[in-house]
C-alpha positions as CSV (number, residue, x, y, z in Angstrom):
1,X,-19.6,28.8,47.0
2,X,-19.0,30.6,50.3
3,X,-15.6,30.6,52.8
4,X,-15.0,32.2,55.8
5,X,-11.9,34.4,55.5
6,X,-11.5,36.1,59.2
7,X,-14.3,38.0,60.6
8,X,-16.4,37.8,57.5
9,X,-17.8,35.3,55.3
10,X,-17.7,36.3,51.4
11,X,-20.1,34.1,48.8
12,X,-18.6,33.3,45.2
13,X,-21.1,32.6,42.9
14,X,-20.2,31.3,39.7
15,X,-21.6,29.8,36.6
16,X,-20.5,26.4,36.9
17,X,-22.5,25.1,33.8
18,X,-20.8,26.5,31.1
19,X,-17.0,25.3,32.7
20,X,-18.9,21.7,33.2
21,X,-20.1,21.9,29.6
22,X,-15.7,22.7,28.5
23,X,-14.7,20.0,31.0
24,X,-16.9,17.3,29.9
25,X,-16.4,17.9,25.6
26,X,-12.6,17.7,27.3
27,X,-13.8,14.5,28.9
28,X,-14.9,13.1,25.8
29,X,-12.4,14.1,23.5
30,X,-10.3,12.5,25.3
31,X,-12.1,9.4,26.1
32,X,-11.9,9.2,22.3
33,X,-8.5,10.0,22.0
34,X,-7.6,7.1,24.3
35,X,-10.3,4.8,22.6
36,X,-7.4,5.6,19.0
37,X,-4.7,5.0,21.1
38,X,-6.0,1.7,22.2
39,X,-6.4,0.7,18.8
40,X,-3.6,2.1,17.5
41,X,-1.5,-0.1,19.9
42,X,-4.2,-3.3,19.1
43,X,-3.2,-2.8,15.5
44,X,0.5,-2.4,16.1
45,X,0.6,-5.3,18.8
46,X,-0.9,-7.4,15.3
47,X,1.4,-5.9,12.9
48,X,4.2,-7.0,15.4
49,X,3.2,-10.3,15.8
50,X,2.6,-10.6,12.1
51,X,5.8,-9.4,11.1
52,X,7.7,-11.3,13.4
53,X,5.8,-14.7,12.1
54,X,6.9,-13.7,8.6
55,X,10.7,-13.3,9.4
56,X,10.5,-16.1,11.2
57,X,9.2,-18.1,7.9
58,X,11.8,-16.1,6.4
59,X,14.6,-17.2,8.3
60,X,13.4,-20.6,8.1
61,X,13.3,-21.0,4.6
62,X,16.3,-19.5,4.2
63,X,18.0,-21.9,6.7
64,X,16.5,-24.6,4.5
65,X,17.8,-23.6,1.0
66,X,21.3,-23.2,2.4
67,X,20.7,-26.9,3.2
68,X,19.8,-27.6,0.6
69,X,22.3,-26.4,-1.8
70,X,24.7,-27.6,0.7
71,X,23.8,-30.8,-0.2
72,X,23.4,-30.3,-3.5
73,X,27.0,-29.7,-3.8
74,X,27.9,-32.2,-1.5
75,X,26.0,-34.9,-3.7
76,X,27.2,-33.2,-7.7
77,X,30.4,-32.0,-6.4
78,X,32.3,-31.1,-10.0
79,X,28.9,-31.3,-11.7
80,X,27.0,-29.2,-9.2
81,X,27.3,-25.8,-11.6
82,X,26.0,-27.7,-14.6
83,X,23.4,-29.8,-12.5
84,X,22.3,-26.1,-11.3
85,X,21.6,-24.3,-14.5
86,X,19.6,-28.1,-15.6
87,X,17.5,-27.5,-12.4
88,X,16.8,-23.5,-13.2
89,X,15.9,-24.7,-16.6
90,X,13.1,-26.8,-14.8
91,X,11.9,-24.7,-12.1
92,X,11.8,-22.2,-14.8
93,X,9.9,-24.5,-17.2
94,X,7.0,-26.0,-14.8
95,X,6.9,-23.0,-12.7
96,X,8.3,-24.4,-9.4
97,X,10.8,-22.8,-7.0
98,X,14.4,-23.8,-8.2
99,X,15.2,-24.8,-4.4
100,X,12.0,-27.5,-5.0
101,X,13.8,-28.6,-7.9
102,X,17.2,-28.7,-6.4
103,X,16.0,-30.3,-3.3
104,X,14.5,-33.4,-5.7
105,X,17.6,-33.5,-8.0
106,X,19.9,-33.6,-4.8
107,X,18.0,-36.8,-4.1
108,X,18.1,-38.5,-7.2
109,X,22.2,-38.0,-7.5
110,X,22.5,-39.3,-3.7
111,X,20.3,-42.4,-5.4
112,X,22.8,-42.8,-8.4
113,X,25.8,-42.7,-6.8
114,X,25.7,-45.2,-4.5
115,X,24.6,-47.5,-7.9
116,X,27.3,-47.1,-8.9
117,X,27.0,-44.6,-11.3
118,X,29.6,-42.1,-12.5
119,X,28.6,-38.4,-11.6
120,X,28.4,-37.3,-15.2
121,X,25.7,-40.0,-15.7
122,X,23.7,-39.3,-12.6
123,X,23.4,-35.6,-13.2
124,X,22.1,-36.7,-16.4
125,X,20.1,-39.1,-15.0
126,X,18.7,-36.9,-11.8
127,X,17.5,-34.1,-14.3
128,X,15.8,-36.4,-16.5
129,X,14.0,-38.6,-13.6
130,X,13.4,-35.3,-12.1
131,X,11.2,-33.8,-15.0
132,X,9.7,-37.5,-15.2
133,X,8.6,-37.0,-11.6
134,X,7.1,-33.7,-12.0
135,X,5.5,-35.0,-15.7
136,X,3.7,-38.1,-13.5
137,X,2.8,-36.5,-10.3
138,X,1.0,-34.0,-12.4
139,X,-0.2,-36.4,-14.8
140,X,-1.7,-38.6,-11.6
141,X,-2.8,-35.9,-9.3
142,X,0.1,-36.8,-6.6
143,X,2.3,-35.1,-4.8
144,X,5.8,-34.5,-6.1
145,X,7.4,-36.1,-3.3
146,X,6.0,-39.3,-2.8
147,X,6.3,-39.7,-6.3
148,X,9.9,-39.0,-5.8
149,X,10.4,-41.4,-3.1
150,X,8.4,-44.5,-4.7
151,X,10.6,-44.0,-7.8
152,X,13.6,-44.2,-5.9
153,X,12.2,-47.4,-4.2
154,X,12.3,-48.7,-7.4
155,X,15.7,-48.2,-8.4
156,X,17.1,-49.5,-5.8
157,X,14.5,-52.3,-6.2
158,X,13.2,-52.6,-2.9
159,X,9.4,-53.9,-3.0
160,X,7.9,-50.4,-2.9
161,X,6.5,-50.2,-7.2
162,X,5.2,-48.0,-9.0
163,X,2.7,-49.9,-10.2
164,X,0.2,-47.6,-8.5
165,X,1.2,-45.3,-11.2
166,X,1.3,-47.5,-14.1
167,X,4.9,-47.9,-14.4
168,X,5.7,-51.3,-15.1
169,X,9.6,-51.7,-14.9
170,X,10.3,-55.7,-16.0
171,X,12.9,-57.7,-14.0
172,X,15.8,-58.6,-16.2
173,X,16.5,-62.3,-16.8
């Protein structure tokens, strides 16, 4: 390498290999180094996205079993703390979630009610059609809640049987 500095011109000579042979291992490295990074932040972008799916599940099935124990009460009102322990009993027994269990019994009561059944009786009544739901759904391959529903079409005798299921419920004469 040569400059002219005033009246005379001084040469530099240098060996540039070995400083090309640091600069490009430096090069490298951190071409790697950024090649981590990137992945690092590919993986965290994921874990982000991820975790803010699962909270939002969270949040919604948290939002839901309020609901549903809000009507639960509603629907058992003086009976709702009996009722409760009934429907832990079950969920416990078949291995469901409580809320499942709650959610179906909650369902049955706002059926029995309107029958014109006492409370008492339609606890009593909601947690043993409950377990008889769960018994035939499993027993038939169906799902829990269509079971539920067609049963409840039945007692409040509209045209929807469960006949499908071998239930045969005679008309009174």
């Amino acid at each position: 390498m040569g400059f002219q500095a005033g009246e005379g011109f001084i040469d530099f000579t240098a060996r540039d290999s070995k400083i090309n042979r640091v600069l490009g291992r430096m090069e490298s490295r951190l071409r790697r180094t950024q090649a981590v990074m990137a992945s690092v932040a590919n993986v965290a972008k994921r874990l982000f996205l991820v975790g803010g799916a699962a909270l939002g599940v969270a949040v919604k099935m948290a939002g839901d079993a309020n609901e549903i124990m809000s009507k639960f009460r509603a629907v058992f009102k003086e009976q709702a703390e009996a009722a409760e322990e009934s429907a832990d009993r079950i969920a416990d027994a078949v291995g469901r979630s409580r809320f499942e269990i709650i959610d179906y019994m909650a369902a049955l009561q706002d059926t029995f009610v309107p029958l014109g059944f006492s409370r008492k009786k339609s606890a009593e009544l909601a947690e043993t059609l409950t377990r008889l739901t769960l018994d035939l759904a499993s027993s038939k391959d169906k799902d829990v809640p269509k079971v539920l529903h067609k049963q409840q079409c039945e007692l409040r005798d509209q045209t929807e049987t469960d006949r499908k299921y071998g239930i045969f419920i005679p008309q009174a004469s």
